[in-house]
C-alpha positions in Angstrom: -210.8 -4.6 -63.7 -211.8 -6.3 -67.0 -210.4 -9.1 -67.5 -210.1 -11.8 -64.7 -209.1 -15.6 -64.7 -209.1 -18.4 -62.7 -207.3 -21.4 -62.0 -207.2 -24.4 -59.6 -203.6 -25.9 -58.3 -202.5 -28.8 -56.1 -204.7 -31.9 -54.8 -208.4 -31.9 -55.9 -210.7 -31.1 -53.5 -214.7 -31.5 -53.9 -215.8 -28.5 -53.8 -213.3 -26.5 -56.2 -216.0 -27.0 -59.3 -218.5 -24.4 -57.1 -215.7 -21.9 -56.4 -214.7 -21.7 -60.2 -219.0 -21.4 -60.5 -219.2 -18.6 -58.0 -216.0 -16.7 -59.7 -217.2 -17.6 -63.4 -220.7 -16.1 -62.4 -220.0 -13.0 -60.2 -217.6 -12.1 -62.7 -220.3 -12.0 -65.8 -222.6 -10.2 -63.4 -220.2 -7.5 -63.0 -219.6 -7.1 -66.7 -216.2 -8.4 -66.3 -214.6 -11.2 -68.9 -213.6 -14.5 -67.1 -211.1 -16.9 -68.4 -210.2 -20.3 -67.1 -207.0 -21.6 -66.9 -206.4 -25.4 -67.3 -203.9 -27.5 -65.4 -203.2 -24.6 -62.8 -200.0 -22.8 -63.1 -198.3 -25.2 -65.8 -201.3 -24.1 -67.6 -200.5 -20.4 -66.9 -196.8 -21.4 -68.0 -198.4 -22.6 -71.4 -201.0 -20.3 -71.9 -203.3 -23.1 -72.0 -206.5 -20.1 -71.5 -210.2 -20.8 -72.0 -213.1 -17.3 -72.3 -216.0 -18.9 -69.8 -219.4 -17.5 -69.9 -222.6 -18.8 -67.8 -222.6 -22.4 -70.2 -219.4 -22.7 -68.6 -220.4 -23.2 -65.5 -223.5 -25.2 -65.6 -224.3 -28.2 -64.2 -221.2 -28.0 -61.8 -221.7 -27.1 -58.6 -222.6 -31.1 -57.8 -219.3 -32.0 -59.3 -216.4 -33.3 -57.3 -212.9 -32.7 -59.0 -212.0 -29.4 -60.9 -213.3 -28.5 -64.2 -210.5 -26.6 -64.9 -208.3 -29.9 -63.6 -205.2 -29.5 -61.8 -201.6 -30.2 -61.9 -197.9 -29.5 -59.8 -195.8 -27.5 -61.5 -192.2 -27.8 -60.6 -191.7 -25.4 -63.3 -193.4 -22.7 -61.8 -190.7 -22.7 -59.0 -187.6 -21.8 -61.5 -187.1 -18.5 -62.6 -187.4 -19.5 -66.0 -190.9 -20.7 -65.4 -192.3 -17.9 -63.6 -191.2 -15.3 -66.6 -193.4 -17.4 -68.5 -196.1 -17.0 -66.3 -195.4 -13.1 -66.6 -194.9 -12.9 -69.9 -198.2 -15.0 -70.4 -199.9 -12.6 -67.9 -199.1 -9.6 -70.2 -200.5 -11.4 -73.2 -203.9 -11.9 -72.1 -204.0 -8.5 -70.5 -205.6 -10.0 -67.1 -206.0 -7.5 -64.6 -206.5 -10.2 -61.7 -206.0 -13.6 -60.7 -208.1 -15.9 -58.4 -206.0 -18.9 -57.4 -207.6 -22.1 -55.7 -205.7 -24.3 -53.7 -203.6 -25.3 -50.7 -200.5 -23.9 -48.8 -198.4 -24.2 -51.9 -200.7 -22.8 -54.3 -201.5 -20.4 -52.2 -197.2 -19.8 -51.6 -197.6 -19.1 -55.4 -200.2 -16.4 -55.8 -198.1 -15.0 -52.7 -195.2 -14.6 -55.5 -197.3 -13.8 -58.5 -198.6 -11.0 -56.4 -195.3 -9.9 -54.8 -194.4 -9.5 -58.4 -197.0 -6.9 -58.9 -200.3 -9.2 -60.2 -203.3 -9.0 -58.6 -204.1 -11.6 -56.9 -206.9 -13.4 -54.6 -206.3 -16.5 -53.0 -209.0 -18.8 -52.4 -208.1 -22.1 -49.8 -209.1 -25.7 -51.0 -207.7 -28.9 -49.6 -209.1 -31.8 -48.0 -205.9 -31.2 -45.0 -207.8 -28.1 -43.4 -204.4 -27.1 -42.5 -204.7 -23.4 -43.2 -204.7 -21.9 -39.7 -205.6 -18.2 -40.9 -209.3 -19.7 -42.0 -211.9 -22.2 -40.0 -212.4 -24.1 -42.8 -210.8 -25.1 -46.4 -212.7 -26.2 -49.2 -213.2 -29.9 -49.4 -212.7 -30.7 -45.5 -216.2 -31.5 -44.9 -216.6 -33.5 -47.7 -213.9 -35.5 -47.0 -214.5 -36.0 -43.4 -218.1 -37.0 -44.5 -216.8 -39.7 -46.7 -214.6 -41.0 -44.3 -216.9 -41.4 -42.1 -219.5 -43.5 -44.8 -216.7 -45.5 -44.9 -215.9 -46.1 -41.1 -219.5 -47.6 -40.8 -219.6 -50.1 -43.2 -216.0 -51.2 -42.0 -217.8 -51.1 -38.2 -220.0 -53.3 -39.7 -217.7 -56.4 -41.1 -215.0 -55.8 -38.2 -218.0 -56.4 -36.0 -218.9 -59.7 -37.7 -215.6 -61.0 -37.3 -214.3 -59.4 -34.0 -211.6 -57.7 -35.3 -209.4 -54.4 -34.5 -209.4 -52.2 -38.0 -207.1 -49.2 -38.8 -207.9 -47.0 -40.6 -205.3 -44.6 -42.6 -206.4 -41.1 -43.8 -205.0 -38.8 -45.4 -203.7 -35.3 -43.9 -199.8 -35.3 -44.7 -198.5 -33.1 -41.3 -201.6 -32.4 -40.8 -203.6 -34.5 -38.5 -207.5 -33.0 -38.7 -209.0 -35.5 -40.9 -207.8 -38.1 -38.3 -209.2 -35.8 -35.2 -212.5 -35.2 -36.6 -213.2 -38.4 -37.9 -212.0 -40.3 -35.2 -214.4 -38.3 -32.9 -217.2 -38.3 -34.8 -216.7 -42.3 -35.9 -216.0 -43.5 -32.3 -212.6 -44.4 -32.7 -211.1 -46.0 -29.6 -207.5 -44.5 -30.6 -206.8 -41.5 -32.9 -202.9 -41.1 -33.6 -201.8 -37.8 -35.6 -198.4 -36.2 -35.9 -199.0 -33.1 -33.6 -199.6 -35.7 -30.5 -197.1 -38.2 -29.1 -198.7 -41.6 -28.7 -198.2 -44.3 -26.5 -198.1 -47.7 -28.5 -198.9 -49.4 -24.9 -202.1 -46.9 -24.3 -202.9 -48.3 -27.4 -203.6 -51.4 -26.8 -204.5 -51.1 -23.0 -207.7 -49.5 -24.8 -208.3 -52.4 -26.9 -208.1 -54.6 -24.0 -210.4 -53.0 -21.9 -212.2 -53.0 -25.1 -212.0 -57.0 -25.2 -212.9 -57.4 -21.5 -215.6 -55.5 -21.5 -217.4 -57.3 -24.3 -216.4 -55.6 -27.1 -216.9 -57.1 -30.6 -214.7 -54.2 -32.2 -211.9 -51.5 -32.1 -211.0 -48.9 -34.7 -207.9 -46.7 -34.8 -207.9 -43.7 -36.5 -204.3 -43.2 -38.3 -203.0 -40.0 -39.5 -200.9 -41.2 -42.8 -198.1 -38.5 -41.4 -197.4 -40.3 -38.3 -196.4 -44.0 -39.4 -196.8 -47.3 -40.9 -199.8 -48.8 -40.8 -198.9 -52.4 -41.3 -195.9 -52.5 -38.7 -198.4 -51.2 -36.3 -200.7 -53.9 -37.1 -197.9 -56.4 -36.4 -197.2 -55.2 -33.3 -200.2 -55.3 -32.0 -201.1 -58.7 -33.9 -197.7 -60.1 -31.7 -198.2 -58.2 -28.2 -201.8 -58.9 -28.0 -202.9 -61.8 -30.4 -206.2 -60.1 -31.9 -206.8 -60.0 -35.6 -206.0 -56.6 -37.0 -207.3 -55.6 -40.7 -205.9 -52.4 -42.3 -207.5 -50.0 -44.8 -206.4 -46.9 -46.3 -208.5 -44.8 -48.0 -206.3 -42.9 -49.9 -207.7 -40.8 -53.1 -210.9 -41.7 -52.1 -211.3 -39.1 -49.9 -210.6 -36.6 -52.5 -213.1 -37.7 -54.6 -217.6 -37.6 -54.6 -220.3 -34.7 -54.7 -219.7 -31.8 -52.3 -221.6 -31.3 -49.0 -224.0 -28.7 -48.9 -221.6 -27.1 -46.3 -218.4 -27.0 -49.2 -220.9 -25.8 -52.0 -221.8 -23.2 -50.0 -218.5 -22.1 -48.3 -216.9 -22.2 -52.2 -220.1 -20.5 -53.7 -219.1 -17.5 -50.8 -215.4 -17.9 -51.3 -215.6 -17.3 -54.8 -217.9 -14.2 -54.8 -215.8 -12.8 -52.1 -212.8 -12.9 -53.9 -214.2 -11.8 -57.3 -215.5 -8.8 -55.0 -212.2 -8.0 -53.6 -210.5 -7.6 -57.2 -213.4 -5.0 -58.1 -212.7 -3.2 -55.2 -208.9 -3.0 -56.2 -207.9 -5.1 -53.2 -205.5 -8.2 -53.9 -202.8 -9.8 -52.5 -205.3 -11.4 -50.3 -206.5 -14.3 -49.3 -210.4 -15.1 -48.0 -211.2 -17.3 -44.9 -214.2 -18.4 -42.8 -213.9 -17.3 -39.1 -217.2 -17.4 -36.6 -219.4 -18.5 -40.3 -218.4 -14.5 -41.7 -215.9 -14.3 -44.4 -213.2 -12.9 -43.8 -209.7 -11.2 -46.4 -206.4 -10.7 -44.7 -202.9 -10.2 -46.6 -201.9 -13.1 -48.1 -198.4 -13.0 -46.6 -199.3 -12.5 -43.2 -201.9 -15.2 -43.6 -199.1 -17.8 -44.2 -197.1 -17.0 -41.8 -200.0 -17.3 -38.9 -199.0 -20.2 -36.7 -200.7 -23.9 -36.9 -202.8 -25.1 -33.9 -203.9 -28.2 -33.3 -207.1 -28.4 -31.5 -206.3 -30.0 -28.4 -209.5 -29.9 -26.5 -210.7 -31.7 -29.3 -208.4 -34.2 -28.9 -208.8 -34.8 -25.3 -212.3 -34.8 -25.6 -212.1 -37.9 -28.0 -209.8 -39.7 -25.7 -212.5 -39.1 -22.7 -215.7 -40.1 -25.2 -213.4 -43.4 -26.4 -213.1 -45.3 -22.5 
């Protein structure tokens, strides 16, 4: 190994900036050359290729986002695109590739290194839906800003006896929803793995009501349905003032947790590590806080659970 880049594809997720850090810096401590790629794999396509050294990376670790930025790349996906991406490959000379991102970036360092690069996958995304790994890069941060959020929302529905919803992000997926619900007090959390009862609903906010209640949140997985029409209906079946807000990008976006910089700052090293050791194909995970490397394929393929003891735990804590 001598030459290695980087690159970050997909969604953003805070955290990514310490990752490309880690990489940048075990790299140059290793005597290896470390290049950067912008705009993930459309920036592979183009060549669009940066030489980092320590200057690089300074000053980033705080930094939500991706220095290196990010983009999709449809183009990537055609056969014409990924030659490119070869030929590109070949005239740079890199002997490895560290790839940062969800499942479909992730799907795409599978093919790069199925095609005979080596490559080292490294999971970010706000979804934590990677079921091969505890934790993804950016879920705490996310779940911590949500949660900011949720109690200064508690604070106005309060004043005004309302019922809020709250829509997170998540796509499939519904963790975000899970964890913050439980950890904000949400009387109802609905995410796409569970069915829901529309009537549990709002017997909840009822007993809510009776009880002396000034407020109710419901935690809403964007995957599972539309906010507004479930407003309505509960505006029209019950009569209570119902306020939605989504939070949209704004969970991608603020200054990591101490958690993500450190889970990235391991992530990186460890994957920087593997390429020395002539080990790719691979992705890294967390599992019982000790990083772990498994075979990129086989990682994707592992089966999705949703944690349902969680779940009912929430819906006992939320009588």
């Amino acid at each position: 190994m001598k030459n290695i880049a980087v690159l970050t594809s997909g969604g953003d997720s805070p955290g990514m900036n310490a990752a490309i850090r880690a990489v940048v810096r075990t790299c140059i401590y290793n005597n290896l050359r470390v290049f950067g790629i912008n705009k993930g794999f459309n920036g592979l396509i183009h060549g669009d290729v940066m030489e980092m050294d320590v200057s690089s990376v300074a000053d980033i670790i705080q930094r939500g986002g991706t220095l290196l930025r990010t983009a999709r790349c449809e183009e990537f996906e055609t056969e014409e695109g990924f030659n490119k991406t070869l030929n590109i490959i070949n005239i740079f000379n890199f002997d490895g590739i560290i790839i940062i991102g969800g499942d479909g970036t992730l799907r795409g360092a599978k093919d790069l290194s199925d095609s005979g690069i080596p490559c080292v996958g490294i999971p970010a995304t706000i979804d934590n839906d990677l079921p091969f790994t505890d934790y993804t890069i950016g879920f705490d941060t996310a779940l911590n800003t949500i949660l900011d959020a949720v109690n200064k929302i508690r604070d106005t529905t309060t004043s005004h006896e309302r019922v809020s919803i709250i829509e997170v992000m998540g796509r499939k997926s519904g963790n975000i929803a899970l964890y913050a619900g439980l950890a904000g007090g949400a009387e109802s959390i609905v995410v796409p793995e569970m069915e829901f009862s529309f009537d549990s609903i709002c017997k909840k906010l009822l007993q809510g009501k009776n009880r002396g209640k000034l407020h109710s949140i419901i935690m809403l997985a964007e995957g599972v349905g539309n906010a507004i029409e479930l407003a309505e209906d509960i505006e029209k079946k019950l009569g209570m003032e119902v306020r939605i807000t989504i939070l949209g990008y704004l969970q991608r976006g603020g200054a990591p947790t101490a958690f993500d910089r450190i889970l990235a700052s391991r992530y990186g090293a460890k994957a920087v590590e593997l390429l020395i050791q002539g080990k790719h194909g691979r992705v890294v995970g967390i599992k019982d806080n000790k990083i772990i490397d498994e075979d990129i394929g086989d990682a994707l393929k592992t089966d999705k659970k949703f944690n349902n003891e969680m779940y009912e735990l929430a819906k006992v804590l939320s009588i």
